[in-house]
C-alpha positions in Angstrom: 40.5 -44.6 -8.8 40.7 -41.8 -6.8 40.6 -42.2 -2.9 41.3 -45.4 -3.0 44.0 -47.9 -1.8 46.7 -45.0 -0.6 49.5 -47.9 -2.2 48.0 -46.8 -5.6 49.9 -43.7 -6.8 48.0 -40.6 -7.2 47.3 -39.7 -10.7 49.0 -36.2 -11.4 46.8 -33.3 -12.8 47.6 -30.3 -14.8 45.9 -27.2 -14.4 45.8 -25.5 -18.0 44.5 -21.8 -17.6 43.8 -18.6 -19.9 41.6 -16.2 -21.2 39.1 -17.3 -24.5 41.4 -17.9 -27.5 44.7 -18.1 -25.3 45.0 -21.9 -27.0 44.1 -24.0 -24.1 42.1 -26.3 -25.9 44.9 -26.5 -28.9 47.8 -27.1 -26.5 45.6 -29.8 -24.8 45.3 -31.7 -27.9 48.7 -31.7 -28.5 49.8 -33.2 -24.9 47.1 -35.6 -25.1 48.2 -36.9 -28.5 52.2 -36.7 -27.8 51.8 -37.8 -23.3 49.0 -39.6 -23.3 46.8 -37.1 -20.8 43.1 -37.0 -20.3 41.2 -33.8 -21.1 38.7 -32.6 -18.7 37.7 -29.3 -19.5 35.4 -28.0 -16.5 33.6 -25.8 -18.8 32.4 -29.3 -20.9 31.6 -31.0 -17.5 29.2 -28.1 -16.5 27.5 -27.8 -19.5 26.8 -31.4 -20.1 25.4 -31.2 -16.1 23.3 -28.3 -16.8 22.0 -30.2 -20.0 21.3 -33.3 -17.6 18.4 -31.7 -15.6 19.5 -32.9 -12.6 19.7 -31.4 -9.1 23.3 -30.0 -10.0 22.4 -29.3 -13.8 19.5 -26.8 -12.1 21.8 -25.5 -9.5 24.0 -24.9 -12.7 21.3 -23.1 -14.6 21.0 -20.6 -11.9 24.5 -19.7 -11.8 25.1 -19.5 -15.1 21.9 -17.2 -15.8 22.6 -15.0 -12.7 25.9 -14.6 -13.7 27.4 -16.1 -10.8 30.6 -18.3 -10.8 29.2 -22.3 -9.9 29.5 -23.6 -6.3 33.5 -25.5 -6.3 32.2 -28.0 -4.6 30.0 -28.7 -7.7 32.7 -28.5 -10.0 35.3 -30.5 -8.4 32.7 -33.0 -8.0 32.4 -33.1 -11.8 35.5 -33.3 -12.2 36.6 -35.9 -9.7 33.8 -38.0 -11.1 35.2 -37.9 -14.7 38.4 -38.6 -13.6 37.2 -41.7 -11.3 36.3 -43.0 -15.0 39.9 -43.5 -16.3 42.2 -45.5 -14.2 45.5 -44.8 -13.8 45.5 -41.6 -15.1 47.3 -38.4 -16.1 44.7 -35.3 -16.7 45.1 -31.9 -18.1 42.0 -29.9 -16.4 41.1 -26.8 -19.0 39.4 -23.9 -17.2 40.1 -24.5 -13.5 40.4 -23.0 -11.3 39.3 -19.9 -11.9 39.6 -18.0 -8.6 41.5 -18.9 -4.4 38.0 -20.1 -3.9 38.4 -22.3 -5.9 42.0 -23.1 -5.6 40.9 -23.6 -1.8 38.3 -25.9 -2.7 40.1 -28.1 -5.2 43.1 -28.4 -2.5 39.9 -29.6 0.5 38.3 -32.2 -1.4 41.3 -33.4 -3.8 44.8 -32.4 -2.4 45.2 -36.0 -1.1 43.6 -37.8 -3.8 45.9 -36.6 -6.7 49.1 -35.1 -7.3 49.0 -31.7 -9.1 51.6 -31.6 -11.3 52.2 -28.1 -12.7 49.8 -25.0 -13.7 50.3 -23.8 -17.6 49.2 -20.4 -17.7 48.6 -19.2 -21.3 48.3 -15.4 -22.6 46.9 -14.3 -25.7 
């Protein structure tokens, strides 16, 4: 659980980043399958948010059809919540972040809940 008793170790996270087709998702399978990791992929969070019709899924909508890049405090919400869900964990996050806003957000609301691990950047 994250944000919890600070005796419980922090579960370590592992940015995985690239462009489309760089293999992100593919790598993921394969260190979930041979480590044991979670796979949050932020994109997958966002979508199934927008598709919820809540408050965020709306605020979501309008990003997404302006064009705009979603509010990190949305999407670290999503994905904090998704982690909260699987105790004890070890989590590769697919698509985040995506920008220093958002590296500055995830480090506000979750540098001292978890323990980032490394960041795999692929290239196509």
């Amino acid at each position: 659980m994250l944000g919890g008793d600070a005796a419980l170790a922090k579960p370590d996270v592992v940015f995985v980043l690239g462009p489309p087709g760089a293999g992100k998702g593919t790598q993921c399978h394969k260190i979930v399958e041979k480590y044991g990791f979670t796979h949050l992929s932020a994109g997958d969070l966002l979508r199934a948010e927008r598709a919820s019709g809540s408050p965020d899924g709306e605020l979501i909508e309008s990003h997404i059809t302006g064009g705009t890049i979603v509010p990190v405090e949305i999407t670290v919400k999503l994905l904090a919540n998704a982690m909260n869900k699987v105790p004890d964990g070890k989590f590769l996050i697919d698509g985040f972040p995506r920008n220093e806003d958002n590296v500055a957000g995830w480090n506000k609301q979750m540098s001292d809940k978890v323990k980032l691990a490394v960041c795999f950047v692929l290239r196509v």
